[in-house]
Backbone bond lengths (Angstrom), bond angles and torsions (degrees), N, CA, C in turn:
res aa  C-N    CA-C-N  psi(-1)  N-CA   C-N-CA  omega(-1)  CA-C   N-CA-C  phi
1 X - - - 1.475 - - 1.526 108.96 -
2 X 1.311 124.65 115.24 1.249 136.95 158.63 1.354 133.55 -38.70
3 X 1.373 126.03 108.32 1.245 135.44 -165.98 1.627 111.86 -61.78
4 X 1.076 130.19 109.38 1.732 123.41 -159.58 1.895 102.16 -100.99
5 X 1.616 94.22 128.25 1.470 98.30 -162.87 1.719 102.53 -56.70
6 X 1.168 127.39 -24.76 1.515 117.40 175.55 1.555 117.78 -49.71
7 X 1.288 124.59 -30.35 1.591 148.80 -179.23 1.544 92.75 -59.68
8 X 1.400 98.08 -67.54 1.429 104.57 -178.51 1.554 128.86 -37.74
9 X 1.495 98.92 -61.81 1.455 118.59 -175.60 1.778 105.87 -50.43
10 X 1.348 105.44 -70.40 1.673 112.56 165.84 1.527 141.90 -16.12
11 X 1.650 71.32 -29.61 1.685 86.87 -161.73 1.378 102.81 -88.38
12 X 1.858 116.37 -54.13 1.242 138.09 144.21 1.587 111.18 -6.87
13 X 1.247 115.68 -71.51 1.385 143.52 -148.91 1.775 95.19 -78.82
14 X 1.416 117.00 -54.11 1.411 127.98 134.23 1.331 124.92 17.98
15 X 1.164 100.98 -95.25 1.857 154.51 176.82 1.621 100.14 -43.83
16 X 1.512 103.37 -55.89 1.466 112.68 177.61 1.465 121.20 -81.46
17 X 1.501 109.72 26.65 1.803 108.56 -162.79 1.792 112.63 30.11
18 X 1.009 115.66 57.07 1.818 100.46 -171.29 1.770 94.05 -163.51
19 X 1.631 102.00 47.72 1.497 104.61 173.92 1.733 122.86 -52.06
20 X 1.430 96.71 -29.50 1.446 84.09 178.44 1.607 122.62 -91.63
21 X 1.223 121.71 19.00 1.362 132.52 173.57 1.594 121.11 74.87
22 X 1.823 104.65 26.05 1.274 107.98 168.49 1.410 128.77 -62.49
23 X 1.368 115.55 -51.69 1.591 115.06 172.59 1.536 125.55 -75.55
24 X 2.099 90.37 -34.80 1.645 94.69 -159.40 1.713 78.61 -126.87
25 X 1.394 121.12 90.35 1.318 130.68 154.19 1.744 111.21 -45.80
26 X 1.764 109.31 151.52 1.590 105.79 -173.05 1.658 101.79 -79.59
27 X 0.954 99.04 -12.30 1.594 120.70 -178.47 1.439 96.66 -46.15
28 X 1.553 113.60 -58.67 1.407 129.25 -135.53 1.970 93.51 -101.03
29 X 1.514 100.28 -25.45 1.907 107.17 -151.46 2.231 91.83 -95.48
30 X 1.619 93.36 -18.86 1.671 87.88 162.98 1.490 117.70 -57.28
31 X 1.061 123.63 -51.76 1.256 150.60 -135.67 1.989 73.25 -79.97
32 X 1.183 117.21 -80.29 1.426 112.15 -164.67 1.845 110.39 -61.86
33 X 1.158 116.27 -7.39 1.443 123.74 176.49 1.445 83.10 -78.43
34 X 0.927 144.07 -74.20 2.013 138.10 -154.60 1.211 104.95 -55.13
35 X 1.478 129.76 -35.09 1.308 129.10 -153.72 1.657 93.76 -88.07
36 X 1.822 119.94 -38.28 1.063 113.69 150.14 1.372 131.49 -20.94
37 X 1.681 108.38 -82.72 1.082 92.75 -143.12 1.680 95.35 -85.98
38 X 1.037 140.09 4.35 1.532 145.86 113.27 1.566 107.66 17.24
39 X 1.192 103.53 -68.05 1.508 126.60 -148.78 1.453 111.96 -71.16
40 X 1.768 96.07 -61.18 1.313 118.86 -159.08 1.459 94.42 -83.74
41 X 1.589 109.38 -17.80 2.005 104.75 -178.65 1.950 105.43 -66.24
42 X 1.623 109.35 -29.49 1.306 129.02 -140.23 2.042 81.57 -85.67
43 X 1.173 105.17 -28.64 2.137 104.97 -175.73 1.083 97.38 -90.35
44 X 2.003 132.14 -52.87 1.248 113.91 -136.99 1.636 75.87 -130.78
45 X 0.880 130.98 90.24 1.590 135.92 154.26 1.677 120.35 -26.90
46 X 1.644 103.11 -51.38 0.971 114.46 164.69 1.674 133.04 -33.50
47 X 1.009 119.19 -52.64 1.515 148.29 -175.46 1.097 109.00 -51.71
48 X 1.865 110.42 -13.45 1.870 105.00 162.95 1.407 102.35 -146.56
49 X 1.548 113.60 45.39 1.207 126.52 146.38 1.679 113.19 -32.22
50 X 1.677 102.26 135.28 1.180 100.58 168.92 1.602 106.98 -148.00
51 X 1.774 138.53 157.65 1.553 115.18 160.54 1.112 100.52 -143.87
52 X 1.395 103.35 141.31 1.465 144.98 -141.62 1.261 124.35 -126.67
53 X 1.287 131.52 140.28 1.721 110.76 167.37 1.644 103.50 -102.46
54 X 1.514 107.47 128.07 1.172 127.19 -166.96 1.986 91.65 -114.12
55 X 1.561 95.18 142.59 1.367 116.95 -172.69 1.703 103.02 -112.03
56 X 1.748 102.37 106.29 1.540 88.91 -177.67 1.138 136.58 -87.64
57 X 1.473 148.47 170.74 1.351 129.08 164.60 1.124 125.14 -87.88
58 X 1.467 116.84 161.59 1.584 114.17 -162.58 0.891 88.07 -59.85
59 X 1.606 113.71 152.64 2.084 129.19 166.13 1.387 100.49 112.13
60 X 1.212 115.47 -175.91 1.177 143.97 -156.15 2.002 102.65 -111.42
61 X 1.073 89.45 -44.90 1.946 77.02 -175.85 1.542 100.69 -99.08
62 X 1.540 117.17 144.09 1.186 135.60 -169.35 1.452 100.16 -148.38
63 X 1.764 92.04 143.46 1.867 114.77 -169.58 1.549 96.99 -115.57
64 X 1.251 103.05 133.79 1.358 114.82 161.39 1.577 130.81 -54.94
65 X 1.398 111.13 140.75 1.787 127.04 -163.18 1.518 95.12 -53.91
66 X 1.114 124.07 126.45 1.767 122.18 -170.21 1.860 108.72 -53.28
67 X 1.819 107.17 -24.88 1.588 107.05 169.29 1.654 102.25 -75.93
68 X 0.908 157.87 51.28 0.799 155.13 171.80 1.850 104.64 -135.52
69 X 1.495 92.21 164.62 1.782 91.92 -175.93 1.513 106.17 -167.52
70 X 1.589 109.85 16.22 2.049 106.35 169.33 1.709 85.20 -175.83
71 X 0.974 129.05 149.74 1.504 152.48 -170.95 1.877 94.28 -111.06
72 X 1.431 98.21 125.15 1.420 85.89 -177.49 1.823 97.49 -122.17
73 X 1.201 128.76 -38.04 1.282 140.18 170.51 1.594 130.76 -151.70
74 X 1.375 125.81 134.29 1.440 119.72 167.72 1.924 113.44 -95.24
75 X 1.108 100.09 84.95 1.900 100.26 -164.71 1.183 96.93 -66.45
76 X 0.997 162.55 -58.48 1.611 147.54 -117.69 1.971 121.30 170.76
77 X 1.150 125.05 121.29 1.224 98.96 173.24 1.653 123.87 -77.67
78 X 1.699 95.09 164.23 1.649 85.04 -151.68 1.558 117.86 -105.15
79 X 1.587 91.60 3.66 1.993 97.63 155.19 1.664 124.59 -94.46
80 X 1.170 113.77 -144.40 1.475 127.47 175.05 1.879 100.97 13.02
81 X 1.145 110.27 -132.46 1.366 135.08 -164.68 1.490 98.70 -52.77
82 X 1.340 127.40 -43.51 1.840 143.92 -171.14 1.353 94.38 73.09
83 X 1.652 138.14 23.21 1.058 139.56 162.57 1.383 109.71 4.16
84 X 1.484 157.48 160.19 1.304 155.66 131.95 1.848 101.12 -66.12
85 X 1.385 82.26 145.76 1.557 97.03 169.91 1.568 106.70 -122.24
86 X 1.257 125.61 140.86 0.943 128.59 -167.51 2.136 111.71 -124.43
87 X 1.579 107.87 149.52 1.328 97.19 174.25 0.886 133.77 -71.08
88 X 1.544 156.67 150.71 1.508 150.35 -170.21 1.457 98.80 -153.77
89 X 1.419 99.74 135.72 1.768 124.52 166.75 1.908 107.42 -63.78
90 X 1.542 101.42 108.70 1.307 114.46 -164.71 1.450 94.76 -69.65
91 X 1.231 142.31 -14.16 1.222 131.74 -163.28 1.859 104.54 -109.47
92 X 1.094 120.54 2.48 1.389 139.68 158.03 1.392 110.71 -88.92
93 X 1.029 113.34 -33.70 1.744 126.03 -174.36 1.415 86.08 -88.65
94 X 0.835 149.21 -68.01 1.828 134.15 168.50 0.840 131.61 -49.87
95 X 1.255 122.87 -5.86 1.602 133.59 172.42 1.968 106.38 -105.26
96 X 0.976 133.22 -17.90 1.083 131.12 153.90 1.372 135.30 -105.80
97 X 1.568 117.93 -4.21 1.312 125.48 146.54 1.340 125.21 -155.05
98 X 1.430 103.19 88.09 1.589 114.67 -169.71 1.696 108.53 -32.38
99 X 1.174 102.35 -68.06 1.500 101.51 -171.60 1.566 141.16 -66.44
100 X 1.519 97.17 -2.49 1.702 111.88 178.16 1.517 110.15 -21.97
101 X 1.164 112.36 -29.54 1.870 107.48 -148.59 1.728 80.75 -80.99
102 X 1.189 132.00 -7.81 1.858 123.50 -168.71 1.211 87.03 -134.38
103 X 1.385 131.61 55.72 1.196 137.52 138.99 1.608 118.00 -75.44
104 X 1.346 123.32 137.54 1.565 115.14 169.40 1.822 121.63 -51.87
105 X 0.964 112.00 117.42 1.475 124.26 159.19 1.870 106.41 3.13
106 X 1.094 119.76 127.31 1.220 125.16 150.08 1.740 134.94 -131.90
107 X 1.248 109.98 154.31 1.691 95.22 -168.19 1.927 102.50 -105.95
108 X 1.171 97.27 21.06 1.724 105.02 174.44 1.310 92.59 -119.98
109 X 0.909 122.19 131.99 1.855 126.28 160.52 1.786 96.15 -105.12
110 X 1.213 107.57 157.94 1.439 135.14 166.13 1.564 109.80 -137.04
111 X 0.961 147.24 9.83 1.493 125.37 -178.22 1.608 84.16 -170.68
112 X 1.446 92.94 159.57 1.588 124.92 166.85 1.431 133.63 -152.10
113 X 1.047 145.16 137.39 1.610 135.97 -151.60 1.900 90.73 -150.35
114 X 1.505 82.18 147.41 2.023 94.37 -161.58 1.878 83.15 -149.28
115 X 1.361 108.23 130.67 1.293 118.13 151.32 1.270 117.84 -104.73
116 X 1.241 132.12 133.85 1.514 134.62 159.21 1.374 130.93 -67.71
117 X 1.206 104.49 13.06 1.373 117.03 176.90 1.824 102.90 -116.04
118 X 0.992 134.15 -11.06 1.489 140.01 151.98 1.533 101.07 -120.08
119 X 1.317 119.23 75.46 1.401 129.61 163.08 1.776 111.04 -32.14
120 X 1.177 130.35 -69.55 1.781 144.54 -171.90 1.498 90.64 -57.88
121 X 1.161 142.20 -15.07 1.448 117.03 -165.22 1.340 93.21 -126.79
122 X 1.779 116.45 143.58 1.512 119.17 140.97 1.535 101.52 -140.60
123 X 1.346 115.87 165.70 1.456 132.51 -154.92 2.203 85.97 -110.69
124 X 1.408 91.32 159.99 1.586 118.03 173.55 1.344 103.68 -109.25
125 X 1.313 108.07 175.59 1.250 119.72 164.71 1.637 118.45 -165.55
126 X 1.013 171.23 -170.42 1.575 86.48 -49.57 2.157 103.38 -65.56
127 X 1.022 121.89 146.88 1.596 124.42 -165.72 1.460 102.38 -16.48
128 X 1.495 129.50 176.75 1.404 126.70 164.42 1.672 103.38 -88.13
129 X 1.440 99.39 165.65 2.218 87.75 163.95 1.560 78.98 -119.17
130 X 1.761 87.40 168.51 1.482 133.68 -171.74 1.985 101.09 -26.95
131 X 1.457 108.96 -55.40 1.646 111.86 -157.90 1.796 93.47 -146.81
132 X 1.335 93.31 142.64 1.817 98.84 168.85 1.339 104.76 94.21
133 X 1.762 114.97 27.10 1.908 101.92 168.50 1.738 80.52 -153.02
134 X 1.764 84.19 134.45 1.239 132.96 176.32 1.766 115.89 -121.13
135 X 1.577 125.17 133.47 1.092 95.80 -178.61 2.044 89.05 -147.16
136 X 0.973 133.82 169.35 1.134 124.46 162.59 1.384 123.84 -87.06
137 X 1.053 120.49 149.24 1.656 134.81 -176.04 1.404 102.23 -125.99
138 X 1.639 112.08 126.29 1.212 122.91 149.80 1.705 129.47 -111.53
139 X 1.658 97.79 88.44 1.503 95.73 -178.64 1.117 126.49 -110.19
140 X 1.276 151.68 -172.93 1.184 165.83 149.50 1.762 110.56 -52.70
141 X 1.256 135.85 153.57 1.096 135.26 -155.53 1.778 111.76 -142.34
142 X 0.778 114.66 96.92 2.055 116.10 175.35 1.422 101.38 -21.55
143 X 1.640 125.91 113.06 1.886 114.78 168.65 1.608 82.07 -43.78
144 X 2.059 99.03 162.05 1.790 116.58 140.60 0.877 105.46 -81.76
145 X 1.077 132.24 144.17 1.710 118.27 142.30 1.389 115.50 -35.04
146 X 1.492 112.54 161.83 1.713 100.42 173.58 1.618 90.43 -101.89
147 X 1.581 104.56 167.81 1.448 102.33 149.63 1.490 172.50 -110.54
148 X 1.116 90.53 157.13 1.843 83.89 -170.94 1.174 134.30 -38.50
149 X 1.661 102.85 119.54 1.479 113.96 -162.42 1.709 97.26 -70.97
150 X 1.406 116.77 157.12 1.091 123.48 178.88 1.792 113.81 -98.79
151 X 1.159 105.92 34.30 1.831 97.94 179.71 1.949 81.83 -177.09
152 X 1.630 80.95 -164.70 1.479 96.26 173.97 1.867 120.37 -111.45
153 X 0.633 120.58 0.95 1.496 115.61 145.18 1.295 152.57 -71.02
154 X 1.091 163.18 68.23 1.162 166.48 -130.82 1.921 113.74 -26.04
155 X 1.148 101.82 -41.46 0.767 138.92 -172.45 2.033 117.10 -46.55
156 X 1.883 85.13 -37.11 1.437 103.86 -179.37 1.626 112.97 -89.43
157 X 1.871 97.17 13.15 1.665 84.23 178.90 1.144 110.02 -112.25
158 X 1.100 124.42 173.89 1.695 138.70 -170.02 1.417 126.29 -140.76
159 X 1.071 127.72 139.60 1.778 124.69 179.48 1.753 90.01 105.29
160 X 1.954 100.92 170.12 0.966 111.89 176.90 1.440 111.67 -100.20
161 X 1.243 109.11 162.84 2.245 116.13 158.59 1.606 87.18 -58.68
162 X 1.475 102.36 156.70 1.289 124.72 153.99 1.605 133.52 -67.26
163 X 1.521 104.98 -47.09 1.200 123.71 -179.42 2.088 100.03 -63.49
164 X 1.215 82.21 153.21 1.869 110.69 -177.63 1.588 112.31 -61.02
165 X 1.058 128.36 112.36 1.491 139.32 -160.66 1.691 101.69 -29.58
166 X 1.159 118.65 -57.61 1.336 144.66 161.53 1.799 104.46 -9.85
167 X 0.760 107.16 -28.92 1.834 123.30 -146.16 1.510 94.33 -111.23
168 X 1.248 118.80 -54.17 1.316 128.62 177.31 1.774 117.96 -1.48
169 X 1.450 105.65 -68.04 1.600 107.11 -174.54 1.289 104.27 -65.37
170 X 1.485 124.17 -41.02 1.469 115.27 -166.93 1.723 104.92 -80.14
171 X 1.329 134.13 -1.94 0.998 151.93 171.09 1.881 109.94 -62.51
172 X 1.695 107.78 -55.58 1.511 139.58 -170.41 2.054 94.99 -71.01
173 X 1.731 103.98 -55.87 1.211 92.96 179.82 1.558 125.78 -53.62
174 X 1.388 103.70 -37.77 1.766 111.85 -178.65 1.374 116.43 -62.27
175 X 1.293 107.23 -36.78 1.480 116.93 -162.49 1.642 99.20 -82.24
176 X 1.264 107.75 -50.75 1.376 100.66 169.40 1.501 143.35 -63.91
177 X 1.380 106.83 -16.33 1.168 138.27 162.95 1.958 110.06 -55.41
178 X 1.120 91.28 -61.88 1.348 122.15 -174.69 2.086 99.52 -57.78
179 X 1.117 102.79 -36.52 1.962 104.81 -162.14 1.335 92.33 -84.98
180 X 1.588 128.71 -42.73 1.526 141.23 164.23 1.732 108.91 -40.75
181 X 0.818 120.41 -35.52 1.596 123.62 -168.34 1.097 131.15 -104.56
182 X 2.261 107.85 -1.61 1.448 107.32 142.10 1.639 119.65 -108.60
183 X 1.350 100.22 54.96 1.586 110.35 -149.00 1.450 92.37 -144.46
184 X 1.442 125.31 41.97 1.572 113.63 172.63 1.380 131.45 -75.09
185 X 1.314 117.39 9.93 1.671 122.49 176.19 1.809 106.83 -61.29
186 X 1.405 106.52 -33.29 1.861 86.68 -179.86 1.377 110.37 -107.45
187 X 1.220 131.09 131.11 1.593 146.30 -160.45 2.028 94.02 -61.92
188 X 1.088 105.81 -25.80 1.893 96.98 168.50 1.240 123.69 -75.75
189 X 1.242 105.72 -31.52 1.602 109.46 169.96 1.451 126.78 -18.93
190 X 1.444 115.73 -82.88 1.190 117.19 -176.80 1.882 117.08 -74.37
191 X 1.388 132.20 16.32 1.314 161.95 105.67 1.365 117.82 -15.20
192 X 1.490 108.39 -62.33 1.489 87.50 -138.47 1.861 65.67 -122.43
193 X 1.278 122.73 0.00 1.831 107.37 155.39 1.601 127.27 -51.10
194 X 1.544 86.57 -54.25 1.779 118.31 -172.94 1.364 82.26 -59.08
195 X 1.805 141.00 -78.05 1.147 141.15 179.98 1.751 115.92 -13.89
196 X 1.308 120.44 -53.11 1.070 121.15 -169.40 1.803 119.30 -84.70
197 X 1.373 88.69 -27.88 1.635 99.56 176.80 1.618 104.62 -69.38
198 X 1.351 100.39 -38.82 1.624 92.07 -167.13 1.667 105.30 -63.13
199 X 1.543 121.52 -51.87 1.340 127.86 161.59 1.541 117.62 -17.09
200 X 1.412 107.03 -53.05 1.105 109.02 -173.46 1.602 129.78 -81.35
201 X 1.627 100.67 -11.44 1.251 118.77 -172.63 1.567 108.45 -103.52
202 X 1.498 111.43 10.94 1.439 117.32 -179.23 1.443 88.74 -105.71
203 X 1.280 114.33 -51.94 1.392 127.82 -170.97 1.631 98.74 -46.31
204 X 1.000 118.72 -58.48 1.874 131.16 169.54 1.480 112.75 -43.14
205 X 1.142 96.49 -84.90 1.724 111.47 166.49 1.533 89.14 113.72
206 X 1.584 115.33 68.51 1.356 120.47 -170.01 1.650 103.51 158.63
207 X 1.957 111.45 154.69 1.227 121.17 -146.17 1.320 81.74 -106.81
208 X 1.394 117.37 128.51 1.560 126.11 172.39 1.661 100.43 -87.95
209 X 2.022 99.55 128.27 1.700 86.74 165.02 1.606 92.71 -115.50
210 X 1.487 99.08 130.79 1.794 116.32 -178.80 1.193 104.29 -30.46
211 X 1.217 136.16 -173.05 1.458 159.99 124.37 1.266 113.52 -125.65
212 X 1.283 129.12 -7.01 1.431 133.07 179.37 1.835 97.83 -83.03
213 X 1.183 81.51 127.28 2.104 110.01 153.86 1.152 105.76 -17.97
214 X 1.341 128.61 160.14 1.565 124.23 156.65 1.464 98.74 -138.95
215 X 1.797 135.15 98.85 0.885 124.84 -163.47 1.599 104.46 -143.15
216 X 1.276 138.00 164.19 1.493 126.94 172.70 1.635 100.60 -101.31
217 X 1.470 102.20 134.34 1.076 133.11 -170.09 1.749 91.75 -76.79
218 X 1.894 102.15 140.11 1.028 138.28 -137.51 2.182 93.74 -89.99
């Protein structure tokens, strides 16, 4: 079940004693929900895991689905047999058959090779051919933004967060963290921000660096 950004906002809004969207309109508490899940997509990639059947192109090197944004596994192809495909050290695979990459087309893959230093690309093997190979992809996924609520209640927003239900609270801590920290009129503020980030960064199991503004609200 899909975490629905109104849940979110509420909760946020919550957090800020100001449920009815007097100080921190949903208008205003979206805006720090994106930068969220922004954030937390930018440490734990994972957190918008998705797997997919990905259609490859003929050859051996293959670019990631433009929704996509970290390659996490190629498990299995996803017709005939669903064979497993497994990872292999491309530079071992060049040392025992230089020329693989001008191998004829095949519609079974067995192997796949990914550098982390060209994140968008990993190579097949034996190459794909032209039509008739399917394989699954497990990657990481760009957050959407959610969208813009039309008023100030939570209430007026619609659609889900991106991130994995799972994620949800540590989602509420950031964001709220984040609405606290263009909000310096009460001396707890930047207190009980740090308070919530850290929550959220246990919840992670990793040091969030913001990307959100730090500005006093207007």
């Amino acid at each position: 079940m899909a975490t629905t950004s109104a849940y979110i906002i509420r909760e946020v809004q919550r957090n800020l004693n100001d449920l009815n969207g007097d100080r921190y309109p949903a208008t205003d508490v979206a805006g720090f929900v994106n930068r969220a899940q922004r954030d937390i997509h930018s440490v734990r990639p994972d957190v918008t895991a998705s797997n997919f059947t990905f259609i490859p192109v003929a050859g051996a090197k293959q670019a990631l689905p433009q929704e996509a944004s970290v390659l996490i596994d190629v498990p299995a192809n996803a017709e005939g047999n669903q064979r497993r495909i497994t990872k292999v050290d491309m530079e071992m695979l060049d040392a025992s058959e230089p020329n693989w990459r001008s191998k004829q087309g095949a519609i079974e893959i067995k192997h796949f090779m990914h550098d982390q230093r060209v994140p968008r690309s990993f190579w097949l093997y034996p190459p794909a051919a032209a039509t008739g190979v399917s394989v699954e992809l497990e990657a990481s996924l760009y957050p959407i933004d959610i969208t813009q609520p039309t008023g100030a209640a939570s209430s007026t927003a619609t659609g889900n967060i991106s991130l994995r239900d799972e994620w949800a609270t540590a989602l509420i801590f950031v964001s709220t963290s984040y609405a606290m920290l263009t909000d310096l009129e009460g001396e707890a503020n930047p207190s009980l921000a740090s308070s919530y980030l850290a929550r959220a960064e246990q919840l992670l199991g990793v040091q969030l660096q913001s990307s959100a503004a730090v500005a006093p609200k207007n």
